[in-house]
PDB file of N, CA, C and O in Angstrom, chain B, residues numbered from 101:
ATOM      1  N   UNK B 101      83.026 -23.403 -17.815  1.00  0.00           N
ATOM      2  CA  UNK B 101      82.060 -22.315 -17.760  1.00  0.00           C
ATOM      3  C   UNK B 101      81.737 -21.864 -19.178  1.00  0.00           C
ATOM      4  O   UNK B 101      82.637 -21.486 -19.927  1.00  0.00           O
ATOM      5  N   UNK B 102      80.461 -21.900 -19.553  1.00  0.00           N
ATOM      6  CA  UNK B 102      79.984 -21.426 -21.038  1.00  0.00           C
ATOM      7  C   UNK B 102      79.890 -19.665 -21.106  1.00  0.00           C
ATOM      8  O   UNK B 102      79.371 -19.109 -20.138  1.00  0.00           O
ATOM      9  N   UNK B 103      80.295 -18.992 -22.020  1.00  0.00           N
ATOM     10  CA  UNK B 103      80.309 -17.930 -22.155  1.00  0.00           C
ATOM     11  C   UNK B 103      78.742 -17.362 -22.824  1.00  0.00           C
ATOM     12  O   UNK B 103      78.005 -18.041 -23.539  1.00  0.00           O
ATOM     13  N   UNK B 104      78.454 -15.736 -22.304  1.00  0.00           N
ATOM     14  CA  UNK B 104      77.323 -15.694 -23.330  1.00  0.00           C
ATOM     15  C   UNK B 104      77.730 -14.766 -24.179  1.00  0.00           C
ATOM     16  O   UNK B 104      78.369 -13.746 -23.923  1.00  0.00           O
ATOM     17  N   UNK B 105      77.172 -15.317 -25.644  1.00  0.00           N
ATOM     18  CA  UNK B 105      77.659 -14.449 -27.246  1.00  0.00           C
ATOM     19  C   UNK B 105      77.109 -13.300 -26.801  1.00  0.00           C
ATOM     20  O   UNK B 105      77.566 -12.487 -27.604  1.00  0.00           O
ATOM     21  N   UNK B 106      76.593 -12.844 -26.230  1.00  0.00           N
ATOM     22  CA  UNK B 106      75.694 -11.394 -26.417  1.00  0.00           C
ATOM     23  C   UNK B 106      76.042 -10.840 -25.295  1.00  0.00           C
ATOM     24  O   UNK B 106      76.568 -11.542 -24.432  1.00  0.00           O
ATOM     25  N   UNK B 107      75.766  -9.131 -25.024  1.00  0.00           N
ATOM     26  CA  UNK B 107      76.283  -8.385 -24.322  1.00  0.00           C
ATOM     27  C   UNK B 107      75.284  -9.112 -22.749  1.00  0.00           C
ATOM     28  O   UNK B 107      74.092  -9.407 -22.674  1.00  0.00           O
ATOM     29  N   UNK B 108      76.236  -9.186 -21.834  1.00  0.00           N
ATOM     30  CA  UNK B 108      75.204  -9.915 -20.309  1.00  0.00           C
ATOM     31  C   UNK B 108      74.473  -8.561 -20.385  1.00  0.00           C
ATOM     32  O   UNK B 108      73.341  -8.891 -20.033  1.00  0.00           O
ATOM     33  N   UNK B 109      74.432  -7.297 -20.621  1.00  0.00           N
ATOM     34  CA  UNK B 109      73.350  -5.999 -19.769  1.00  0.00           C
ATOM     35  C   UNK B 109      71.611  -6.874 -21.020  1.00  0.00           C
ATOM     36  O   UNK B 109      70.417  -6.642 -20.832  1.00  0.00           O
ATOM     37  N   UNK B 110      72.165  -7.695 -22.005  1.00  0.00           N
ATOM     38  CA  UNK B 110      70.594  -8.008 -22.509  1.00  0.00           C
ATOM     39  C   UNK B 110      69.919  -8.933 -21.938  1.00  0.00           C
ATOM     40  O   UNK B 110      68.707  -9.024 -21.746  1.00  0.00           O
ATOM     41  N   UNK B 111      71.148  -9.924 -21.560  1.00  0.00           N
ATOM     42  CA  UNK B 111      70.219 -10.851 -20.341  1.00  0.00           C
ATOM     43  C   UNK B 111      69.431 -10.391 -19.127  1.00  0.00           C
ATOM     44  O   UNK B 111      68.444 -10.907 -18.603  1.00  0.00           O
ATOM     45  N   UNK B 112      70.237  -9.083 -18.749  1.00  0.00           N
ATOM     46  CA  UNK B 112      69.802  -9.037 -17.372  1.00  0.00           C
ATOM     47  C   UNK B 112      68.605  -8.000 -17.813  1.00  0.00           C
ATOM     48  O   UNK B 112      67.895  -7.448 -16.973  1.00  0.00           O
ATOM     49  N   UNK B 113      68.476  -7.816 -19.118  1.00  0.00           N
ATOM     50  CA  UNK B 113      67.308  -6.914 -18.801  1.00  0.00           C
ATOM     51  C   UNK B 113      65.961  -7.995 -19.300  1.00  0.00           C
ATOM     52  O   UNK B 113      64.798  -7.631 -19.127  1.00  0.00           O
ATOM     53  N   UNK B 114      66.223  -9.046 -19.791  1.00  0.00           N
ATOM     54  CA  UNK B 114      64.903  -9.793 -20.145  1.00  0.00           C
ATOM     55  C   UNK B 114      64.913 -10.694 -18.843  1.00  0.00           C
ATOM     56  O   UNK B 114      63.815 -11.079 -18.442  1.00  0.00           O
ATOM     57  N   UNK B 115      66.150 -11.102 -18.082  1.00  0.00           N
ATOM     58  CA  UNK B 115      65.697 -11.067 -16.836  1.00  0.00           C
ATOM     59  C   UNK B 115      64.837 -10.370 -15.910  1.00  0.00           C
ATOM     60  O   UNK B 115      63.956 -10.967 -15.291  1.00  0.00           O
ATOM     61  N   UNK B 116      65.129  -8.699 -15.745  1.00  0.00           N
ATOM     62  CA  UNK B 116      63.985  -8.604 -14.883  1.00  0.00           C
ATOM     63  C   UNK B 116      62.950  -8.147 -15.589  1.00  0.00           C
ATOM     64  O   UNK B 116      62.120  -7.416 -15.047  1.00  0.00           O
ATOM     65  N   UNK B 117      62.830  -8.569 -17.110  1.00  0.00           N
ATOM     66  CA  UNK B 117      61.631  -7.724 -16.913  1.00  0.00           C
ATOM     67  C   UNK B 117      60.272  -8.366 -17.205  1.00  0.00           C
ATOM     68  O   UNK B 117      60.588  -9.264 -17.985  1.00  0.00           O
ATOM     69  N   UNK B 118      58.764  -8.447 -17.016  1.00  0.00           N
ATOM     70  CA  UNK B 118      57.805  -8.936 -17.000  1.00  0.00           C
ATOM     71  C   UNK B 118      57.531 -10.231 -17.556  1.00  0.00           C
ATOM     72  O   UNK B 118      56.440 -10.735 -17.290  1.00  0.00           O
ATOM     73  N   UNK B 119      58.395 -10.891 -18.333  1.00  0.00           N
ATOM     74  CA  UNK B 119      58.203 -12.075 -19.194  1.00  0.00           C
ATOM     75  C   UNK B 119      58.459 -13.116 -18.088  1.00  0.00           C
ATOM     76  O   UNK B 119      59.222 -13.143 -17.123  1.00  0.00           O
ATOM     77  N   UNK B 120      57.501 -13.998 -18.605  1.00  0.00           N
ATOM     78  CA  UNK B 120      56.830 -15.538 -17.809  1.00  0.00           C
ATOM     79  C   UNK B 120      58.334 -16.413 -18.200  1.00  0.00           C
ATOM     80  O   UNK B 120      58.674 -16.506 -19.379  1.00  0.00           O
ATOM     81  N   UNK B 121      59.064 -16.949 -17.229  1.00  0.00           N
ATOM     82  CA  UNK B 121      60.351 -17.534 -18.026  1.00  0.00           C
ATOM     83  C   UNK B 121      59.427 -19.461 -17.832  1.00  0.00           C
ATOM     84  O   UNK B 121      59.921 -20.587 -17.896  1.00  0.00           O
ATOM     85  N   UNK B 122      58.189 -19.055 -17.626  1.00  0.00           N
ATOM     86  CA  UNK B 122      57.609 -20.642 -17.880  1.00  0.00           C
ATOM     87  C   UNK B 122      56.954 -20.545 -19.478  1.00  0.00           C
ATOM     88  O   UNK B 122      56.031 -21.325 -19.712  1.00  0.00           O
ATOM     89  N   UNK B 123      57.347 -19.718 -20.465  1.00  0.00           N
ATOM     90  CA  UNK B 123      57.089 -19.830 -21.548  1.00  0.00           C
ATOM     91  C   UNK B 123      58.376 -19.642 -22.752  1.00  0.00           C
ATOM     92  O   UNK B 123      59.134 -18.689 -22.571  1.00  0.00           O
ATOM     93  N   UNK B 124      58.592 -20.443 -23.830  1.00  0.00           N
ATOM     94  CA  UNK B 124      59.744 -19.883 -24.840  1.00  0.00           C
ATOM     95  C   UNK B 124      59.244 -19.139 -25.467  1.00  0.00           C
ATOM     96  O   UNK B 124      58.261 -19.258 -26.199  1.00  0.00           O
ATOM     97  N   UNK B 125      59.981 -18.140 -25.207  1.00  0.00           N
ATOM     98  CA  UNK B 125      59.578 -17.162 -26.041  1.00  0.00           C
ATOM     99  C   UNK B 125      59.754 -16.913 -27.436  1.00  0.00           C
ATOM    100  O   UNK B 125      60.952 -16.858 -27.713  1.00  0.00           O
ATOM    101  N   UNK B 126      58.943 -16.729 -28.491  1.00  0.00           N
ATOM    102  CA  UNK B 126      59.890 -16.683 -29.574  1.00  0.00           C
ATOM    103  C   UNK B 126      60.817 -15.247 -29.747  1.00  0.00           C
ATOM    104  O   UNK B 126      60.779 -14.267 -29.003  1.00  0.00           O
ATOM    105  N   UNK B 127      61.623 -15.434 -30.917  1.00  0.00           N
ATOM    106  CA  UNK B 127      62.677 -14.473 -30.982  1.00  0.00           C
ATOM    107  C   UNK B 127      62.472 -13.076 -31.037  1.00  0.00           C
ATOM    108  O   UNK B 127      63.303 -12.307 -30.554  1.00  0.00           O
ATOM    109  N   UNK B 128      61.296 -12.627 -31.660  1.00  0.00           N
ATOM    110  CA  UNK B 128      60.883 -11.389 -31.854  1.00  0.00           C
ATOM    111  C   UNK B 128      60.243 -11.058 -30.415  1.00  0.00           C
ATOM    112  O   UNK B 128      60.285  -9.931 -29.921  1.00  0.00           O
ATOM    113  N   UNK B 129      59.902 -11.697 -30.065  1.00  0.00           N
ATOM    114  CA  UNK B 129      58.850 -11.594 -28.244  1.00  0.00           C
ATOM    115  C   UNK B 129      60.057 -10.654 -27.358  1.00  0.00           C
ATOM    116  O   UNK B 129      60.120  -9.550 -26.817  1.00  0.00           O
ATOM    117  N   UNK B 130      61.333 -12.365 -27.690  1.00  0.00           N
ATOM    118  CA  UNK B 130      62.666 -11.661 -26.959  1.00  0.00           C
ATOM    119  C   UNK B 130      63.257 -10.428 -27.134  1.00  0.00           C
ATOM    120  O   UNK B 130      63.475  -9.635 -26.218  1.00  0.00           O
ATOM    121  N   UNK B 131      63.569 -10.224 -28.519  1.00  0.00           N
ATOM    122  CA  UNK B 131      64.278  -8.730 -29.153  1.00  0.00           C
ATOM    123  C   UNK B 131      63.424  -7.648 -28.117  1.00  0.00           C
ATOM    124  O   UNK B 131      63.938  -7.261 -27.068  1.00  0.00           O
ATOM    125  N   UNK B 132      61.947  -7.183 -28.586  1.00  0.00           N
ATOM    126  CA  UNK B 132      61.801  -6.429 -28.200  1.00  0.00           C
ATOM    127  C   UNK B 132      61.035  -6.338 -26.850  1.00  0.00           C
ATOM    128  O   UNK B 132      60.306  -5.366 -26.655  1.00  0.00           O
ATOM    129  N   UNK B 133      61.181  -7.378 -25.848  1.00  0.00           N
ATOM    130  CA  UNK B 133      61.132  -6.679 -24.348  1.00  0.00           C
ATOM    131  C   UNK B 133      62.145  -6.201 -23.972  1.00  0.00           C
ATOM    132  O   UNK B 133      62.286  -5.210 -23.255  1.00  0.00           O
ATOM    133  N   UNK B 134      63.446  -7.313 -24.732  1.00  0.00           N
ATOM    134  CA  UNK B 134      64.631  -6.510 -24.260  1.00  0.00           C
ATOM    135  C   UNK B 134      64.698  -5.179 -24.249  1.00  0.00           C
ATOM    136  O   UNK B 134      64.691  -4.453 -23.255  1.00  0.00           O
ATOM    137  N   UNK B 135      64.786  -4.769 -25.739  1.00  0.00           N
ATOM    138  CA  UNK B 135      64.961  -3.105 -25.937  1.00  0.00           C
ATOM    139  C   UNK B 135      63.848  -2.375 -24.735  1.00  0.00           C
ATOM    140  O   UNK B 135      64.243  -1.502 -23.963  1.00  0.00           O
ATOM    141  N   UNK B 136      62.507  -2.863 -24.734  1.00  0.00           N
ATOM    142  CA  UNK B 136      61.413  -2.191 -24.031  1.00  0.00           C
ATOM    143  C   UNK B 136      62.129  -1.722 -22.394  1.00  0.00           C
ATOM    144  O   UNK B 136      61.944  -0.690 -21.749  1.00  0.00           O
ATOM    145  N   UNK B 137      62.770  -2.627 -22.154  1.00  0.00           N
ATOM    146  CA  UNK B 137      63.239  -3.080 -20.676  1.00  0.00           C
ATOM    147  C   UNK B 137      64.736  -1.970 -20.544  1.00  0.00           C
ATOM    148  O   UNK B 137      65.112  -1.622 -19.424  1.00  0.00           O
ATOM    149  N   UNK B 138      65.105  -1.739 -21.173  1.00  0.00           N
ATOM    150  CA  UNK B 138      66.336  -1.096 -21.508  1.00  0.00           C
ATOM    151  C   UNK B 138      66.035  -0.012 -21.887  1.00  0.00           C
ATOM    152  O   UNK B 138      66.888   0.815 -21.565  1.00  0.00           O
ATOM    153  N   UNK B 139      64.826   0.588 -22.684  1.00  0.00           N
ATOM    154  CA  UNK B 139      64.237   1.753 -22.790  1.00  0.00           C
ATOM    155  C   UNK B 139      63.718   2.443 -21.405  1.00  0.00           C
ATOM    156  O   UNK B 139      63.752   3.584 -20.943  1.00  0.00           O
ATOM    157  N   UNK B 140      63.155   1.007 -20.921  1.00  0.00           N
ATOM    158  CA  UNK B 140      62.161   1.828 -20.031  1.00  0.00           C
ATOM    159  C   UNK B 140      63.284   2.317 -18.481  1.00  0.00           C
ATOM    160  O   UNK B 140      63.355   3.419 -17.938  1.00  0.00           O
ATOM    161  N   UNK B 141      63.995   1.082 -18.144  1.00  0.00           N
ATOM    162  CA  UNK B 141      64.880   1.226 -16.497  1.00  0.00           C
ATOM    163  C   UNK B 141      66.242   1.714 -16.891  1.00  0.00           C
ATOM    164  O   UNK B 141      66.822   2.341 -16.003  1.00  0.00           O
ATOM    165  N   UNK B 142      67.001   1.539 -18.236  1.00  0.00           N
ATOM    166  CA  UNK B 142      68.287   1.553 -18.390  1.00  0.00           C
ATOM    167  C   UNK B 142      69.109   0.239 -17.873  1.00  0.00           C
ATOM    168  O   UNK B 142      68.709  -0.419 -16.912  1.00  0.00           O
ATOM    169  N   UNK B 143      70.216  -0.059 -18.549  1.00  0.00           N
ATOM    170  CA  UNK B 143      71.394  -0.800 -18.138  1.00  0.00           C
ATOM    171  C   UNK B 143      71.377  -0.734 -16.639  1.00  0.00           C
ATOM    172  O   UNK B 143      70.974  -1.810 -16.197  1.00  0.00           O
ATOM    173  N   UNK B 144      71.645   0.066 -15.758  1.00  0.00           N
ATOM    174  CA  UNK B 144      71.863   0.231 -14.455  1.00  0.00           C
ATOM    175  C   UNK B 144      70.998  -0.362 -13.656  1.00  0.00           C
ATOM    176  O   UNK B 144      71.437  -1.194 -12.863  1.00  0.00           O
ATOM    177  N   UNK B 145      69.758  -0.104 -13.685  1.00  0.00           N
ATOM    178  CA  UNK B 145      68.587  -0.566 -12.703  1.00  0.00           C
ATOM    179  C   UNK B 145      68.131  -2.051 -13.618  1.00  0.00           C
ATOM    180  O   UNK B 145      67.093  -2.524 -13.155  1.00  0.00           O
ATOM    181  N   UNK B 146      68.464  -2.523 -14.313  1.00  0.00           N
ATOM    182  CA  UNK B 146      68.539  -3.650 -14.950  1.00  0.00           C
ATOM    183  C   UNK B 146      69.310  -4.505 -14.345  1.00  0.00           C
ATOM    184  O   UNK B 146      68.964  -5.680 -14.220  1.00  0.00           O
ATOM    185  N   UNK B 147      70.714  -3.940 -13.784  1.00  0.00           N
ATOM    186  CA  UNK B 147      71.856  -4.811 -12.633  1.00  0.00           C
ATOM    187  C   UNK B 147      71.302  -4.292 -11.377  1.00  0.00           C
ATOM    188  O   UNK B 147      71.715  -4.999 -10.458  1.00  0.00           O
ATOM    189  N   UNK B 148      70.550  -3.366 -10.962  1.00  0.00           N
ATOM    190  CA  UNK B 148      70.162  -3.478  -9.494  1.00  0.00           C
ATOM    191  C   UNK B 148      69.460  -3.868  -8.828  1.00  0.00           C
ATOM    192  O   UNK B 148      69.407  -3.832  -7.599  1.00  0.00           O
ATOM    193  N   UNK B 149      68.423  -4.566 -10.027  1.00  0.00           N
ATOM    194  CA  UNK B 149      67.019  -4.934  -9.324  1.00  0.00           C
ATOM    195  C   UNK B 149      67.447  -6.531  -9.861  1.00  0.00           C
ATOM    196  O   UNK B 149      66.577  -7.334  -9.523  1.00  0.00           O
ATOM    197  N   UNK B 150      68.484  -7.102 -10.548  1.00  0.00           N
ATOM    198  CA  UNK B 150      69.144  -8.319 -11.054  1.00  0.00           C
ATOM    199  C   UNK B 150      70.074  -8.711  -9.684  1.00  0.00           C
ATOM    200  O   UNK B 150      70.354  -9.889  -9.462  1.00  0.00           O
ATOM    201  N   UNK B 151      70.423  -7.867  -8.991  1.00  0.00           N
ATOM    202  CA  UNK B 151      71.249  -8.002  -7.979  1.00  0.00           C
ATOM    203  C   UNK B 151      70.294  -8.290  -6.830  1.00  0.00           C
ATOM    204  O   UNK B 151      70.189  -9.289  -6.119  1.00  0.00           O
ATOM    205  N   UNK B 152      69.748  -7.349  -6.842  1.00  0.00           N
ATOM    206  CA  UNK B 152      68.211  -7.261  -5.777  1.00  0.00           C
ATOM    207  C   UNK B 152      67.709  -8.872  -5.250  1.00  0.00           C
ATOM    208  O   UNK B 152      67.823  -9.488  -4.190  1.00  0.00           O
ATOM    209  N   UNK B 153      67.150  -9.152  -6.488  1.00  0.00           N
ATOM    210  CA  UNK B 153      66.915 -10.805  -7.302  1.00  0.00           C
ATOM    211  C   UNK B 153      67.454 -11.511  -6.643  1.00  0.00           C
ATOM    212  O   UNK B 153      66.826 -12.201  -5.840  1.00  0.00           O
ATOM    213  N   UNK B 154      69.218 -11.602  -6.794  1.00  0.00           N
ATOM    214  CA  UNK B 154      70.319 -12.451  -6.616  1.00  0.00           C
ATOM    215  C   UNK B 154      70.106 -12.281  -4.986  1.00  0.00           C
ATOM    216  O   UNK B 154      70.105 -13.398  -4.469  1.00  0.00           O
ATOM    217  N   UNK B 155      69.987 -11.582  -4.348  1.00  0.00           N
ATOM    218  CA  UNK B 155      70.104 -11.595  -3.014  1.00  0.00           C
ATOM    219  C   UNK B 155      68.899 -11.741  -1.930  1.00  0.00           C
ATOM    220  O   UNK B 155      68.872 -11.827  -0.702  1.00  0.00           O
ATOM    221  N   UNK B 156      68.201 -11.732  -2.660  1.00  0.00           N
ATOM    222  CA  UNK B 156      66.737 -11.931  -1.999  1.00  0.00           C
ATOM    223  C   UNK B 156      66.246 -13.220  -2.163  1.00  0.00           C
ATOM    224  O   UNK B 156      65.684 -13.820  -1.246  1.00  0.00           O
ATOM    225  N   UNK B 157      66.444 -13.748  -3.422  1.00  0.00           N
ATOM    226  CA  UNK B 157      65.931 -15.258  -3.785  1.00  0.00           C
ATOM    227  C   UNK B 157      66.870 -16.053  -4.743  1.00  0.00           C
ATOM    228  O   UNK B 157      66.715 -16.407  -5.912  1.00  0.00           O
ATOM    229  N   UNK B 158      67.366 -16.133  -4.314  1.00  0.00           N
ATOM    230  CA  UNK B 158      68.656 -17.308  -5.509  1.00  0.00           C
ATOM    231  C   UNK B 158      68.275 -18.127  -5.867  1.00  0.00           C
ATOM    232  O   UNK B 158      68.330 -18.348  -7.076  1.00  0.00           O
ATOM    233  N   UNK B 159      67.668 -19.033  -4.963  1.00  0.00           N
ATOM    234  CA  UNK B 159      66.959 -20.079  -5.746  1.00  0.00           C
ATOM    235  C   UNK B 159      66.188 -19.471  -7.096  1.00  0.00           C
ATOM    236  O   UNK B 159      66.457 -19.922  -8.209  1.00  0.00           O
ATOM    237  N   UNK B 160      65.365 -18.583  -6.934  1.00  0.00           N
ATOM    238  CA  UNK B 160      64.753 -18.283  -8.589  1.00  0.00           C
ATOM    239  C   UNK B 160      65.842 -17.540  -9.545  1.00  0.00           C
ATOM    240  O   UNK B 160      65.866 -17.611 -10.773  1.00  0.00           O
ATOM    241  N   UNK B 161      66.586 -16.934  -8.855  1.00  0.00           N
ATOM    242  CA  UNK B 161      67.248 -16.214  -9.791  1.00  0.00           C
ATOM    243  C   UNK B 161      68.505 -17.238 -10.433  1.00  0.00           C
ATOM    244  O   UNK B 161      69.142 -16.497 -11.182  1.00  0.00           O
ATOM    245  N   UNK B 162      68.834 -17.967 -10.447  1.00  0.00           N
ATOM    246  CA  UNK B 162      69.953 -18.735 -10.737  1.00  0.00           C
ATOM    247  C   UNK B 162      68.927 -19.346 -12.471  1.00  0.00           C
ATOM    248  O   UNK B 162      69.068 -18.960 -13.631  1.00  0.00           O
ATOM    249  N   UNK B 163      68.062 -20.293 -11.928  1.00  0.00           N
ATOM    250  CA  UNK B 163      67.135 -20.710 -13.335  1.00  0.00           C
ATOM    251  C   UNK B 163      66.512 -19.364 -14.238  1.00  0.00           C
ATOM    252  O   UNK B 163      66.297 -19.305 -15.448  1.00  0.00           O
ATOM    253  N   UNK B 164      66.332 -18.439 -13.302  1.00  0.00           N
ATOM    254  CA  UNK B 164      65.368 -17.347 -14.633  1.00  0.00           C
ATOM    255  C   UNK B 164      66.982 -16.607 -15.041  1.00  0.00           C
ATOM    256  O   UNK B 164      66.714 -15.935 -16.037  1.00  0.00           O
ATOM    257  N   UNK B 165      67.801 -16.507 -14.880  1.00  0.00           N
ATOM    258  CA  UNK B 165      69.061 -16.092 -15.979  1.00  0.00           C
ATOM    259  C   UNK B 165      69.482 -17.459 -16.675  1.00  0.00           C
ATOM    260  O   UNK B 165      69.737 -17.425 -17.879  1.00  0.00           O
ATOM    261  N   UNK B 166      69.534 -18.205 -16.243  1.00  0.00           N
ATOM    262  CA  UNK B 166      70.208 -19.101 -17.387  1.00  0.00           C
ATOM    263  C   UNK B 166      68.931 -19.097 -18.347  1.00  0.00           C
ATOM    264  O   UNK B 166      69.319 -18.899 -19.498  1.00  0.00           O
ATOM    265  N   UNK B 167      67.135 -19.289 -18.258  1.00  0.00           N
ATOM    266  CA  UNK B 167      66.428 -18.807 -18.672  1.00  0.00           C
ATOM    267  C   UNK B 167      66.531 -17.706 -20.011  1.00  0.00           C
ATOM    268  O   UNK B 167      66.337 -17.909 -21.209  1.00  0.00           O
ATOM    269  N   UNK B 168      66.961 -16.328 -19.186  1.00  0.00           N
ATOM    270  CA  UNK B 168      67.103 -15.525 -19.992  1.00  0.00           C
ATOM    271  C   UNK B 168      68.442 -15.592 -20.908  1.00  0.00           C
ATOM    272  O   UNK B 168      68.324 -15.083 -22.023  1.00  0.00           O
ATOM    273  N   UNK B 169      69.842 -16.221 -20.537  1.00  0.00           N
ATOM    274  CA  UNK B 169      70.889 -16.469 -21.240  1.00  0.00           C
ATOM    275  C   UNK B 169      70.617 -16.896 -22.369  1.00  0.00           C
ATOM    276  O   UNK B 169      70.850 -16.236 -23.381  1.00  0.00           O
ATOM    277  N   UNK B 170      70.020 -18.201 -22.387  1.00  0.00           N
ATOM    278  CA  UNK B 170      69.303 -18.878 -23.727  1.00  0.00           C
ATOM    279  C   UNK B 170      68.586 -18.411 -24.487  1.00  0.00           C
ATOM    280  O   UNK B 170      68.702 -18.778 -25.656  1.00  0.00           O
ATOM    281  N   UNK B 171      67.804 -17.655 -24.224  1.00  0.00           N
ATOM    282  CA  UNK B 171      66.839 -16.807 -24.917  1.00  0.00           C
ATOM    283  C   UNK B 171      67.486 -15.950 -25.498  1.00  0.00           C
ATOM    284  O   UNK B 171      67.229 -15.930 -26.702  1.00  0.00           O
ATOM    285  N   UNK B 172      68.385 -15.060 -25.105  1.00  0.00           N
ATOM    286  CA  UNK B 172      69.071 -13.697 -25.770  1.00  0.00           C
ATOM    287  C   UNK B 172      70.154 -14.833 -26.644  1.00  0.00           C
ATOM    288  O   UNK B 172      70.273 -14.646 -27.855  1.00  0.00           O
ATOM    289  N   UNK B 173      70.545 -15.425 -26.312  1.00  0.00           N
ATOM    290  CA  UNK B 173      71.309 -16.315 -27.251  1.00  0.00           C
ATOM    291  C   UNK B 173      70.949 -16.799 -28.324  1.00  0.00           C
ATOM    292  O   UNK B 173      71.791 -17.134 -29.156  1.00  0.00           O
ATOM    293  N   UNK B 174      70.163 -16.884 -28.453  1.00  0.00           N
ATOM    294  CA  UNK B 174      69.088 -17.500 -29.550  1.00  0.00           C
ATOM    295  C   UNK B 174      68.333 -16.356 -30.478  1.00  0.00           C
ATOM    296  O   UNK B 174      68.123 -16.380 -31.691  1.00  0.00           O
ATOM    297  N   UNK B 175      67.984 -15.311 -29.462  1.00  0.00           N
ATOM    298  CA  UNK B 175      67.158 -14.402 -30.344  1.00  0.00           C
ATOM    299  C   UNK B 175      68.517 -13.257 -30.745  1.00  0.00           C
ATOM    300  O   UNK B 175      68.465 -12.702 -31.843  1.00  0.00           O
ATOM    301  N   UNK B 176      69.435 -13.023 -30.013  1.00  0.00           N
ATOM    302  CA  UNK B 176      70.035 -11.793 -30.574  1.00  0.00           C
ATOM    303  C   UNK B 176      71.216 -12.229 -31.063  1.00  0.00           C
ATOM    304  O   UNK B 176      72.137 -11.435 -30.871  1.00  0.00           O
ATOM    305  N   UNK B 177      71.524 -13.318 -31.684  1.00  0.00           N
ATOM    306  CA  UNK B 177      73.303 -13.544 -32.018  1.00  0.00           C
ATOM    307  C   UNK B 177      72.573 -14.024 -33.517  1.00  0.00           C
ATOM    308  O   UNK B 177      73.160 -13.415 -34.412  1.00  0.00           O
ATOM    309  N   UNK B 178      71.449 -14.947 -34.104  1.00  0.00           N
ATOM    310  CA  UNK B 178      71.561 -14.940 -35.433  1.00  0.00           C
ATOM    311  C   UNK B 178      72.587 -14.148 -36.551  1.00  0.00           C
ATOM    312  O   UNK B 178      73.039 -14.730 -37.538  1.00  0.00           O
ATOM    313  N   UNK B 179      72.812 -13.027 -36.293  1.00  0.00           N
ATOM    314  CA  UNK B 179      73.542 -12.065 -37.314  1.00  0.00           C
ATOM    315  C   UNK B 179      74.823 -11.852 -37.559  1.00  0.00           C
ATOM    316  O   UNK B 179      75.450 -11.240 -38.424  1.00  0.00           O
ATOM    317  N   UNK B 180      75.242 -12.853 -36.065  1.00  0.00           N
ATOM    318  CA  UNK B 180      76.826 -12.804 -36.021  1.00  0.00           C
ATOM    319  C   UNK B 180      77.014 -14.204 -36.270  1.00  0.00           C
ATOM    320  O   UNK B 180      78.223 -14.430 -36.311  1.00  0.00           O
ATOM    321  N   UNK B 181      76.381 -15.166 -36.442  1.00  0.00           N
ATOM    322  CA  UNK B 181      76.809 -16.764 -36.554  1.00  0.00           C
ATOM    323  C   UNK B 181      76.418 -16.396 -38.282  1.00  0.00           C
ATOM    324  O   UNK B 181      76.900 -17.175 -39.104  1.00  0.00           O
ATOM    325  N   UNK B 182      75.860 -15.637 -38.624  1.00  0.00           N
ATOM    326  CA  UNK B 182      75.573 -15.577 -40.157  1.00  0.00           C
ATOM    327  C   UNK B 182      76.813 -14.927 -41.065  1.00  0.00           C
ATOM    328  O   UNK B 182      77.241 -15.146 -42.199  1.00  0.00           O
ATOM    329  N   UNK B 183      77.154 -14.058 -40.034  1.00  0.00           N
ATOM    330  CA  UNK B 183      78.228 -13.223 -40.306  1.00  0.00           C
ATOM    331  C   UNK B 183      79.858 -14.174 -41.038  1.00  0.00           C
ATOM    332  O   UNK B 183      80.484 -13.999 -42.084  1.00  0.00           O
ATOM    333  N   UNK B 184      80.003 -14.946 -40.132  1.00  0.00           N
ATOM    334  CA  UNK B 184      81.043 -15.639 -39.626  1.00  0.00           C
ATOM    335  C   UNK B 184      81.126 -16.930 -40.614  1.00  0.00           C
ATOM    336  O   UNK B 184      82.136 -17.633 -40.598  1.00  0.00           O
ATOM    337  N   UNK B 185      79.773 -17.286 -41.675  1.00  0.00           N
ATOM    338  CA  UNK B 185      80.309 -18.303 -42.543  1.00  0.00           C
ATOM    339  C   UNK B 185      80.665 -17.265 -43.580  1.00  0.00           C
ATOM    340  O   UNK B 185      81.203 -17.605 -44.634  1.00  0.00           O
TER     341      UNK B 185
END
């Protein structure tokens, strides 16, 4: 099982929130829907409507988090792999 570098509440918020996961996003796109998404519902309704997701349609929700895993992986850990040499 692969771990994700970044806190899971950032996945799950570029999970639910408005972004096309049929596009890569670049990194700055990612940073700030996250925050937008986290501004706008909070951490909480970020896992309820992620749960919501999970139980209503799995089939989509299984690809749009690993989706979003990669993405927050990519856009929000630069600073700690920089850190670390």
């Amino acid at each position: 099982m692969t771990t994700c570098p970044v806190d899971p509440v950032l996945s799950m918020a570029l999970f639910v929130s408005d972004a096309s996961a049929s596009r890569d996003l670049d990194d700055a796109t990612v940073r700030e829907t996250v925050h937008r998404t986290l501004d706008q519902l909070g951490p909480d309704e970020c896992y309820a409507r992620a749960a919501e997701v999970f139980g209503d349609r799995p089939e989509v929700a299984l690809s749009r988090i690993q989706w979003a895993r990669e993405l927050c992986a990519r856009a929000l850990t630069p600073v700690l792999a920089g850190a670390a040499a």
